[in-house]
PDB file of N, CA, C and O in Angstrom:
ATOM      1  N   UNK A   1      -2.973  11.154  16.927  1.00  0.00           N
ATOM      2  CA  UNK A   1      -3.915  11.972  16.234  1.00  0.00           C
ATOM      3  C   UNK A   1      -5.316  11.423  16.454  1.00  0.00           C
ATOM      4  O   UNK A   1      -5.648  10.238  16.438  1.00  0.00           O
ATOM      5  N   UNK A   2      -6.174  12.627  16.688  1.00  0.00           N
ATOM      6  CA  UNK A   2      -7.523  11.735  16.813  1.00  0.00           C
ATOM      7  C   UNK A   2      -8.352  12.664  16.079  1.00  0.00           C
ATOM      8  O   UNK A   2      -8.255  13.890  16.024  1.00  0.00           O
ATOM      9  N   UNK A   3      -9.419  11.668  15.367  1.00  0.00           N
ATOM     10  CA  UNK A   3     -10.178  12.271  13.757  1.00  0.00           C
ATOM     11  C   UNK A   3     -10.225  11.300  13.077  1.00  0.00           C
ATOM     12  O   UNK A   3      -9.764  10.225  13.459  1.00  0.00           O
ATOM     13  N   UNK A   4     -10.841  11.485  11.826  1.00  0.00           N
ATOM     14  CA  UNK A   4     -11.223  10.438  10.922  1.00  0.00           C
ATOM     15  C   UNK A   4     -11.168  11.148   9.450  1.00  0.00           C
ATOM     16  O   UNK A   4     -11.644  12.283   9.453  1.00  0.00           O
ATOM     17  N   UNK A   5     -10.797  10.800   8.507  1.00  0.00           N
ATOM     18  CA  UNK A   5     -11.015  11.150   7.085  1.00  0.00           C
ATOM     19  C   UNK A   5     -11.742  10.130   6.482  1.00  0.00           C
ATOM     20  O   UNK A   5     -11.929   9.004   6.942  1.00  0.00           O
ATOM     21  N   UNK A   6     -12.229  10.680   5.202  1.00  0.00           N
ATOM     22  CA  UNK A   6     -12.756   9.794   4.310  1.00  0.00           C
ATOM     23  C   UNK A   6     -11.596   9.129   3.531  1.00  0.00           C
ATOM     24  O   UNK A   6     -10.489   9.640   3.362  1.00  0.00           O
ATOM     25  N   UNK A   7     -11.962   8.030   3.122  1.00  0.00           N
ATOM     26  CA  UNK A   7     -10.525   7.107   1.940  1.00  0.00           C
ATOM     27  C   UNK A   7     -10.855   5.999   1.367  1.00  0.00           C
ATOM     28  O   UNK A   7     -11.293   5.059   2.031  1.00  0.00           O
ATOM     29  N   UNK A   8     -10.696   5.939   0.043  1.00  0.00           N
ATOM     30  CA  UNK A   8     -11.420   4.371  -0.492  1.00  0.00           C
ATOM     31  C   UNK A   8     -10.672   3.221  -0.142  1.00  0.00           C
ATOM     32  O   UNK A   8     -10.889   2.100  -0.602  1.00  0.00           O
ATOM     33  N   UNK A   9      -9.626   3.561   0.827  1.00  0.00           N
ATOM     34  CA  UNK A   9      -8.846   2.361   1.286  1.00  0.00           C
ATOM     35  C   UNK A   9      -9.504   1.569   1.999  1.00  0.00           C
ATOM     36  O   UNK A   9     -10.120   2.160   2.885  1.00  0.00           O
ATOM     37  N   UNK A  10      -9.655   0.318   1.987  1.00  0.00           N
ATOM     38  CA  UNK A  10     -10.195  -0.565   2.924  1.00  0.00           C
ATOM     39  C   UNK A  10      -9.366  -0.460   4.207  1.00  0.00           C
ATOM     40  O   UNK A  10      -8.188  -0.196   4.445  1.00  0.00           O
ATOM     41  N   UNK A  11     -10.780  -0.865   5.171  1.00  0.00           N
ATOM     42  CA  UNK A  11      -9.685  -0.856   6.515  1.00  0.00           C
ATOM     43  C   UNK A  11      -8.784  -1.647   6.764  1.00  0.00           C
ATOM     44  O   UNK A  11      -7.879  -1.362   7.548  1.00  0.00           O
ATOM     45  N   UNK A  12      -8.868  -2.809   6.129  1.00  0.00           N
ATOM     46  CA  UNK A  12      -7.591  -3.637   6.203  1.00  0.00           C
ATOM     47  C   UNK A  12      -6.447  -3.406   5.653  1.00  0.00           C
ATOM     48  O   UNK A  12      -5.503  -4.156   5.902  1.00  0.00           O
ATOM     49  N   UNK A  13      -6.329  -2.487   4.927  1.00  0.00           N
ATOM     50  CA  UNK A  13      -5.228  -1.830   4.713  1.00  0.00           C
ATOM     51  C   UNK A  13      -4.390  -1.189   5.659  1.00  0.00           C
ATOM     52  O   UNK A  13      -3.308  -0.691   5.351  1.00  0.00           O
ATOM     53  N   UNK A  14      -4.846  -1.188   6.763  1.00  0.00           N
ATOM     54  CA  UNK A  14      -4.210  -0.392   8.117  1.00  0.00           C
ATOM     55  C   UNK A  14      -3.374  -1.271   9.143  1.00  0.00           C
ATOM     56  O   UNK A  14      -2.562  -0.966  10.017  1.00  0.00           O
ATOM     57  N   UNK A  15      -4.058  -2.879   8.550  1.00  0.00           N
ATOM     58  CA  UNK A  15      -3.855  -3.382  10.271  1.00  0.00           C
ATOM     59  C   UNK A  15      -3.060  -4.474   9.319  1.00  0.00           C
ATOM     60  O   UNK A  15      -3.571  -5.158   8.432  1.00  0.00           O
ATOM     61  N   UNK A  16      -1.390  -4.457   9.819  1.00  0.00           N
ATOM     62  CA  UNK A  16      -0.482  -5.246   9.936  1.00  0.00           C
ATOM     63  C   UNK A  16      -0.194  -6.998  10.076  1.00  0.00           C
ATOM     64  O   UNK A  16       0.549  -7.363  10.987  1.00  0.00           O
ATOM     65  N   UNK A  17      -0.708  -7.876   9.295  1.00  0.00           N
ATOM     66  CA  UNK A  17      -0.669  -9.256  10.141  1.00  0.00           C
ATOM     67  C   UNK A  17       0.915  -9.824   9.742  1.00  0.00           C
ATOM     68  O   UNK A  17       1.332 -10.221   8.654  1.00  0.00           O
ATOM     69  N   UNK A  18       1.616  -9.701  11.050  1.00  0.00           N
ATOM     70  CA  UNK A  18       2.939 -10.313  10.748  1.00  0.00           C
ATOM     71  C   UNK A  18       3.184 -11.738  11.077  1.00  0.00           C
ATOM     72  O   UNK A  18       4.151 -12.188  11.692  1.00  0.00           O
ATOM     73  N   UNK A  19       1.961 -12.524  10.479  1.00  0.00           N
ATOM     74  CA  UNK A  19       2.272 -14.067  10.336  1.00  0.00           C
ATOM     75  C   UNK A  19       1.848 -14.132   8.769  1.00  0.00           C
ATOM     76  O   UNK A  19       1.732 -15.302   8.406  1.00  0.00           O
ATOM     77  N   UNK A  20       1.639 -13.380   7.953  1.00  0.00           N
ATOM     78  CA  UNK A  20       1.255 -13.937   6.764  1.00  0.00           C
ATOM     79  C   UNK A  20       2.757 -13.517   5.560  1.00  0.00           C
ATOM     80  O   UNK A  20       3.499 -12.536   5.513  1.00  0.00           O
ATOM     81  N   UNK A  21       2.669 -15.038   4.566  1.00  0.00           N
ATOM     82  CA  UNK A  21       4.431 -14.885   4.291  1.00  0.00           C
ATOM     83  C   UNK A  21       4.415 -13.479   3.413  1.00  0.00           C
ATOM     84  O   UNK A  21       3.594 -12.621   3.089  1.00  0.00           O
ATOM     85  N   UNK A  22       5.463 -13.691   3.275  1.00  0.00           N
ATOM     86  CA  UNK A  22       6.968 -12.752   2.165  1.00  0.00           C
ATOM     87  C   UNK A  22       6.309 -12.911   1.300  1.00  0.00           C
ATOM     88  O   UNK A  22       5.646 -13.948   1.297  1.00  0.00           O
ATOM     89  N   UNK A  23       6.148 -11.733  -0.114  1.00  0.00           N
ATOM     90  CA  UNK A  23       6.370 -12.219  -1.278  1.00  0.00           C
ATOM     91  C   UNK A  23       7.556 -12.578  -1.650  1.00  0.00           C
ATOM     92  O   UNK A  23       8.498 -12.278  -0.916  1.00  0.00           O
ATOM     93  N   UNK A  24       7.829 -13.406  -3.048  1.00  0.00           N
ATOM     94  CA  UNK A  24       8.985 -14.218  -3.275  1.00  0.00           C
ATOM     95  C   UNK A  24       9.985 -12.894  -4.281  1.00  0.00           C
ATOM     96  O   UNK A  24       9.182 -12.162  -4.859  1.00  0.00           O
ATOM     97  N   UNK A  25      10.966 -12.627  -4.471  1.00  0.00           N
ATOM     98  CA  UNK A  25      11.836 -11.691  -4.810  1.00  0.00           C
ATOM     99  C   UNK A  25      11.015 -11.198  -6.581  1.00  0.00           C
ATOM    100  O   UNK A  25      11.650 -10.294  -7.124  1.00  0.00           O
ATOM    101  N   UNK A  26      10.341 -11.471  -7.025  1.00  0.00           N
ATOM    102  CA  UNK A  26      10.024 -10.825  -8.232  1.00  0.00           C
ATOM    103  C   UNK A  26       8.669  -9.950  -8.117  1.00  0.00           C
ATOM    104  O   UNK A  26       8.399  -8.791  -8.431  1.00  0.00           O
ATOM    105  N   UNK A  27       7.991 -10.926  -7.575  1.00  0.00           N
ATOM    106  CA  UNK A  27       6.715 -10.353  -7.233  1.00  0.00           C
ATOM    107  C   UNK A  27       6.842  -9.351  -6.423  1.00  0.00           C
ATOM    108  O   UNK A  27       5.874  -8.592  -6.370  1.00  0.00           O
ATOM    109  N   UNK A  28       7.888  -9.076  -5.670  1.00  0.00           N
ATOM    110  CA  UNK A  28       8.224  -7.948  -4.683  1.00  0.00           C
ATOM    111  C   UNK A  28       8.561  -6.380  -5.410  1.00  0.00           C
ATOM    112  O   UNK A  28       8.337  -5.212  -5.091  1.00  0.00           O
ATOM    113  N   UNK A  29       9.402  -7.266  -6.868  1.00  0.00           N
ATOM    114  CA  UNK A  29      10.266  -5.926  -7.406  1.00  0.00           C
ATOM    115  C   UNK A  29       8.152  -5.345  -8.796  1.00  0.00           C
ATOM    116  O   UNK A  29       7.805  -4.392  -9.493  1.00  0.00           O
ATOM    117  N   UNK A  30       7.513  -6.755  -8.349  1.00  0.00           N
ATOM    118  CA  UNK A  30       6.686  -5.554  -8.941  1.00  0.00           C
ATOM    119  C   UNK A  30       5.698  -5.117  -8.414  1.00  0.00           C
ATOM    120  O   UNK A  30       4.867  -4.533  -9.109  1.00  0.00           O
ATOM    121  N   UNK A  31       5.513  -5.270  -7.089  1.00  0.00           N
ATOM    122  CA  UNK A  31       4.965  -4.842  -6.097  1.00  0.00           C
ATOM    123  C   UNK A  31       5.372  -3.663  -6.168  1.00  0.00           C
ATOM    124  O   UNK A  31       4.517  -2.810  -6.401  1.00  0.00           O
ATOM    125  N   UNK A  32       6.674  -3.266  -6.007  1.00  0.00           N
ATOM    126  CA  UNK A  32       7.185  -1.758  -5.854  1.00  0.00           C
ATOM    127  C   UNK A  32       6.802  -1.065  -6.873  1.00  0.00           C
ATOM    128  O   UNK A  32       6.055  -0.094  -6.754  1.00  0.00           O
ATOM    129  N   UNK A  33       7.434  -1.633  -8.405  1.00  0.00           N
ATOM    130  CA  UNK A  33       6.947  -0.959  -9.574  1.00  0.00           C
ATOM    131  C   UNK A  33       5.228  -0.048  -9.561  1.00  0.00           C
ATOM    132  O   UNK A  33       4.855   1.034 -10.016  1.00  0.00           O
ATOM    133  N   UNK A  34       4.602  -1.065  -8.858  1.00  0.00           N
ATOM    134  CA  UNK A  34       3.219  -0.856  -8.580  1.00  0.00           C
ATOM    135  C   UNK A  34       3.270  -0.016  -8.154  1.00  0.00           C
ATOM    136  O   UNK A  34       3.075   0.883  -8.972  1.00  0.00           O
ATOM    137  N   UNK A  35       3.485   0.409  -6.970  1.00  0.00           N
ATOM    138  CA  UNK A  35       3.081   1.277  -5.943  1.00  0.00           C
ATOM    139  C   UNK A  35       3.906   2.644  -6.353  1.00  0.00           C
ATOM    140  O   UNK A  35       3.450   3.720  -5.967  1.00  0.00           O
ATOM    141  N   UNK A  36       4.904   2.616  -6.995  1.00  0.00           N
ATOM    142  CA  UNK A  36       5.610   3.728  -7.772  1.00  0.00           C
ATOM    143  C   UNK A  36       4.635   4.417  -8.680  1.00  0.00           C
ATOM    144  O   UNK A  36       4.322   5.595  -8.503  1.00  0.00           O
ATOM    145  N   UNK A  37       4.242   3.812  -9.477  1.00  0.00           N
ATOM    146  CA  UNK A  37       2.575   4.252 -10.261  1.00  0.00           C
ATOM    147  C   UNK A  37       1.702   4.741  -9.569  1.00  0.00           C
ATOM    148  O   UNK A  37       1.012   5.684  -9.957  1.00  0.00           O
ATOM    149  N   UNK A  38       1.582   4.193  -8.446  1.00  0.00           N
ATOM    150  CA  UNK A  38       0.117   4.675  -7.942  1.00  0.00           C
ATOM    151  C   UNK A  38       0.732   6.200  -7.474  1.00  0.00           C
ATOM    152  O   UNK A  38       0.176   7.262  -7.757  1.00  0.00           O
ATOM    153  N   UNK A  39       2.005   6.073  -6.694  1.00  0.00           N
ATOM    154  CA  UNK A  39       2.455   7.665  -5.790  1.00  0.00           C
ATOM    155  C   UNK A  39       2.726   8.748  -6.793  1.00  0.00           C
ATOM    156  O   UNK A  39       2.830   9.954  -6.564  1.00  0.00           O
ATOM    157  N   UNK A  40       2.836   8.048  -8.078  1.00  0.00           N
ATOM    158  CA  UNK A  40       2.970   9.299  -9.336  1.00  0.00           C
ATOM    159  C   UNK A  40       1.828   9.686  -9.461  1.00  0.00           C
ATOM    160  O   UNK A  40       1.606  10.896  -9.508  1.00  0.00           O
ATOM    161  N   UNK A  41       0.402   8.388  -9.582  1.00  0.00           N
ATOM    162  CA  UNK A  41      -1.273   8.852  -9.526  1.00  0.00           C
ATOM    163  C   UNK A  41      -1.645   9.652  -8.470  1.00  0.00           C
ATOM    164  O   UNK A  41      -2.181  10.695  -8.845  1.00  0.00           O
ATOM    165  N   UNK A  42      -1.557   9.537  -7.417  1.00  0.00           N
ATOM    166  CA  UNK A  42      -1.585  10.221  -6.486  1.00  0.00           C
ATOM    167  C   UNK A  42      -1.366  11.504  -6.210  1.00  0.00           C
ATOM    168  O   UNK A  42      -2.157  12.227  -5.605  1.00  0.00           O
ATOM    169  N   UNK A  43      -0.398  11.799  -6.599  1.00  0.00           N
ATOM    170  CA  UNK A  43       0.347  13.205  -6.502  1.00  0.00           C
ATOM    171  C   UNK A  43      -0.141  14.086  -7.330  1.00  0.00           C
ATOM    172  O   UNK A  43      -0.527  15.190  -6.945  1.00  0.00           O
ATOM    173  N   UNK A  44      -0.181  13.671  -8.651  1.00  0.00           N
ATOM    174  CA  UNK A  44      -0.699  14.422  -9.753  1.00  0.00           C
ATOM    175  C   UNK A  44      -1.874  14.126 -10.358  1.00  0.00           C
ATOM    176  O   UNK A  44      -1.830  14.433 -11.549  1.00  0.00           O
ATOM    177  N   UNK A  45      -2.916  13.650 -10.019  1.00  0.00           N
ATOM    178  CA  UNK A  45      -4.018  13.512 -10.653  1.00  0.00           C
ATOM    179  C   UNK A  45      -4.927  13.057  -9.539  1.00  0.00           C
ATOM    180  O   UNK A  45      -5.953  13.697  -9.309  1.00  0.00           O
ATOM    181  N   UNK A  46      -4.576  11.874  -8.757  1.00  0.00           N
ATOM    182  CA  UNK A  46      -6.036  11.446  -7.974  1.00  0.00           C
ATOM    183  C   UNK A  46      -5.454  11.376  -6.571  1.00  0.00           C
ATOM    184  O   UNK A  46      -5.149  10.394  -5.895  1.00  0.00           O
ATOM    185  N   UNK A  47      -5.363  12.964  -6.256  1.00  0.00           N
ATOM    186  CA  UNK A  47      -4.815  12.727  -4.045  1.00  0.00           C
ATOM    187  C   UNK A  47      -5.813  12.046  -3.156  1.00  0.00           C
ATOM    188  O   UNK A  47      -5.499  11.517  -2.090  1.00  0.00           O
ATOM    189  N   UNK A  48      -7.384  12.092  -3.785  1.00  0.00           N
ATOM    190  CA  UNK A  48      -7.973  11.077  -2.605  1.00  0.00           C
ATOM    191  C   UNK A  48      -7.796   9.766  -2.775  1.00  0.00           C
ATOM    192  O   UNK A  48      -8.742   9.080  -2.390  1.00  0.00           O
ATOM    193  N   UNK A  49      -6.540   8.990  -3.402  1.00  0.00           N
ATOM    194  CA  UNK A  49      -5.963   7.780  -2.636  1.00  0.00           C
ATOM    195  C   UNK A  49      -4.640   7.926  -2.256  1.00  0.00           C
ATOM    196  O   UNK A  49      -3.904   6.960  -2.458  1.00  0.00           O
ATOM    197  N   UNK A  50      -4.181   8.915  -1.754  1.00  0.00           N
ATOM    198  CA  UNK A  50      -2.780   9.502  -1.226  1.00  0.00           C
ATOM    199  C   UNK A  50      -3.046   8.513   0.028  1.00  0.00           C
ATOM    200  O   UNK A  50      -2.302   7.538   0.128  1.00  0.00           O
ATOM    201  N   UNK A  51      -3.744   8.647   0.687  1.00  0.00           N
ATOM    202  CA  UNK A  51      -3.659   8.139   2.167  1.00  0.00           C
ATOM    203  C   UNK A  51      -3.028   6.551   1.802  1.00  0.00           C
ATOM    204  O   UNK A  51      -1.955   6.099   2.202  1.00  0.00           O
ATOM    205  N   UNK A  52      -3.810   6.020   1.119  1.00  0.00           N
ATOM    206  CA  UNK A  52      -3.871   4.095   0.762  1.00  0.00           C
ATOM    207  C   UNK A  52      -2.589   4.506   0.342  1.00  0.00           C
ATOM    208  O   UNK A  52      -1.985   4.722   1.392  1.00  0.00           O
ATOM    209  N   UNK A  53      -1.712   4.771  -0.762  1.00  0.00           N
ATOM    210  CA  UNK A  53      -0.457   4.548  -1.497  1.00  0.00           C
ATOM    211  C   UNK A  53       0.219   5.216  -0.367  1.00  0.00           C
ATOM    212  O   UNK A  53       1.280   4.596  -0.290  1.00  0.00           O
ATOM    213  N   UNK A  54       0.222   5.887   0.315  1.00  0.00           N
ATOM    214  CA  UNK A  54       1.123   6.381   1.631  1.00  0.00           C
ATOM    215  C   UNK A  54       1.319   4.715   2.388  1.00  0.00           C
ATOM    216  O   UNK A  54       2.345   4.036   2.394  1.00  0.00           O
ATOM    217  N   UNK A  55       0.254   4.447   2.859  1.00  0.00           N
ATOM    218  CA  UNK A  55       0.235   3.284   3.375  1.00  0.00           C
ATOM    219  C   UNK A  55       0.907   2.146   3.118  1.00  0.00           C
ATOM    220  O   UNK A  55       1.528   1.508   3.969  1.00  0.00           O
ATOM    221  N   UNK A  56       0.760   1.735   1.444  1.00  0.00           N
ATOM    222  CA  UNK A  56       1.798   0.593   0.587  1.00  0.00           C
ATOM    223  C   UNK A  56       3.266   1.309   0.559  1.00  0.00           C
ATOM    224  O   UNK A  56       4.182   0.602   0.140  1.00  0.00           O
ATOM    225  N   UNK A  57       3.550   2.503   0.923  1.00  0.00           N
ATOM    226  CA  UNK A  57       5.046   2.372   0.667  1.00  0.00           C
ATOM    227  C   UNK A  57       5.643   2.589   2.077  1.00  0.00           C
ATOM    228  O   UNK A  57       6.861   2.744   2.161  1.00  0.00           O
ATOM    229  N   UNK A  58       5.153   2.603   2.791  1.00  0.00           N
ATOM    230  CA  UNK A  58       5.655   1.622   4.146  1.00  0.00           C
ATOM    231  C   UNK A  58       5.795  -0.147   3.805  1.00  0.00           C
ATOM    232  O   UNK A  58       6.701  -0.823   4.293  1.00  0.00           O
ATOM    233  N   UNK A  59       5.002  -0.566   3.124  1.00  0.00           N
ATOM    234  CA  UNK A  59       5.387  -1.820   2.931  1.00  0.00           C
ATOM    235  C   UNK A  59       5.794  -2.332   2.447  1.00  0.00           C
ATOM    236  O   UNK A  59       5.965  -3.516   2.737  1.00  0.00           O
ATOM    237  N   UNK A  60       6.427  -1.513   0.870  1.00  0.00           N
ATOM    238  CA  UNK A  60       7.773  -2.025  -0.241  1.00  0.00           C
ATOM    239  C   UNK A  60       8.974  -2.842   0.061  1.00  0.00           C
ATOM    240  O   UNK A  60       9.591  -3.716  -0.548  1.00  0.00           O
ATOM    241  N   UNK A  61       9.091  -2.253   1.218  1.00  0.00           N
ATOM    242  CA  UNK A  61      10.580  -3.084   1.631  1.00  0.00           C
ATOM    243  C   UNK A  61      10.389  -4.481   1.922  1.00  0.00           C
ATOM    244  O   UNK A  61      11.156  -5.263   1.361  1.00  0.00           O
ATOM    245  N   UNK A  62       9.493  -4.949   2.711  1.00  0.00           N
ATOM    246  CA  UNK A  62       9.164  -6.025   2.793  1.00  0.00           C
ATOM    247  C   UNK A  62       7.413  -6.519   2.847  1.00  0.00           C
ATOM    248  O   UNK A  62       6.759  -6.941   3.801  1.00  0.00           O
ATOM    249  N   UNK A  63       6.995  -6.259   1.371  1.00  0.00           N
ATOM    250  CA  UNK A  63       5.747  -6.873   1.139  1.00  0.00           C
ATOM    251  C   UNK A  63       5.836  -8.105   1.482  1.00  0.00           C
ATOM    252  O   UNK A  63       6.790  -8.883   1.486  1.00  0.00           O
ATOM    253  N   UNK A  64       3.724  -8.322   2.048  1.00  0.00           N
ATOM    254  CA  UNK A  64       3.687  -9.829   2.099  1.00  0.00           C
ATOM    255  C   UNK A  64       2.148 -10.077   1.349  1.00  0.00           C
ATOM    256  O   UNK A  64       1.577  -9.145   0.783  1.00  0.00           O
ATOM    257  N   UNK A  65       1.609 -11.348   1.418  1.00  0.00           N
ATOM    258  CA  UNK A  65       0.362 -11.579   0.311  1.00  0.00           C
ATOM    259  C   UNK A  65      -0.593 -10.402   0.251  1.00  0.00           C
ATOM    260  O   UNK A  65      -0.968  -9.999  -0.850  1.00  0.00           O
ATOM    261  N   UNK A  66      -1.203  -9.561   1.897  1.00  0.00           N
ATOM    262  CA  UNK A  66      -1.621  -9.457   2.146  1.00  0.00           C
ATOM    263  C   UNK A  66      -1.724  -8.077   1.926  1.00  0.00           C
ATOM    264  O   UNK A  66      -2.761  -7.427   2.056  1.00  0.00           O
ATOM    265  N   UNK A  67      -0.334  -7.520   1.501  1.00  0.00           N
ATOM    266  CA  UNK A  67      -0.183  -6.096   0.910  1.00  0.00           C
ATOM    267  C   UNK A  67      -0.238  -6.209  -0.635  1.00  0.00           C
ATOM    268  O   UNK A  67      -0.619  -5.224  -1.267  1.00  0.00           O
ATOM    269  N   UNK A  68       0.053  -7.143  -1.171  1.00  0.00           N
ATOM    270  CA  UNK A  68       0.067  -7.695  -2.692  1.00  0.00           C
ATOM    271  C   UNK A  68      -2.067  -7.258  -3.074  1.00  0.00           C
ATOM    272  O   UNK A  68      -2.681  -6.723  -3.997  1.00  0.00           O
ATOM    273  N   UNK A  69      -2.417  -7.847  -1.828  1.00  0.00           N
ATOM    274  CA  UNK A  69      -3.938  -8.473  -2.098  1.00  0.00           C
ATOM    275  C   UNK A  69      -4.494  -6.841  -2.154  1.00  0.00           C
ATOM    276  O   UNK A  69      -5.519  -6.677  -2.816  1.00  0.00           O
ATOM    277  N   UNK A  70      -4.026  -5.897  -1.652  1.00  0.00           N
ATOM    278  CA  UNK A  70      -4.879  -4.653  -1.328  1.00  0.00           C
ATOM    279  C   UNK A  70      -4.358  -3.586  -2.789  1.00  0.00           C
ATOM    280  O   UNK A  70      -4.825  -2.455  -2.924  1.00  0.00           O
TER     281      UNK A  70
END
C-alpha cells in the first residue's frame, strides 16, 4: 500500500526490534487486558487510535518492553 494517514501513534510503534526481551508472564496477561480496553475504545468511541491498538494486538501474543513502553 502506498499513502499515508494521520495517527497519534508514534512511529515507533511500527518498527519491530526483535532483540529487546519478553515481558515476564503477568505483565503480559496485563498487557493484553490493556489492549482489550483500548480495541473496545477504539471501536466505540475514539477510531482515530484504531490504527495504534490494531498495531498492539499483533503483539499480545508475545509482548516485549518495547510494546509495554508504547
Amino acid at each position: 500500500m502506498n499513502g499515508s494517514t494521520k495517527t497519534p501513534a508514534a512511529g515507533h510503534l511500527f518498527n519491530v526490534n526483535k532483540d529487546t526481551r519478553k515481558l515476564p508472564k503477568g505483565t503480559t496477561q496485563l498487557f493484553h487486558h490493556l489492549v482489550t480496553k483500548l480495541l473496545y475504545l477504539s471501536r466505540c468511541t475514539r477510531q482515530v487510535i484504531h490504527m495504534a491498538v490494531a498495531i498492539l494486538c499483533t503483539r499480545v501474543k508475545l509482548p516485549d518492553y518495547e510494546d509495554y513502553k508504547s
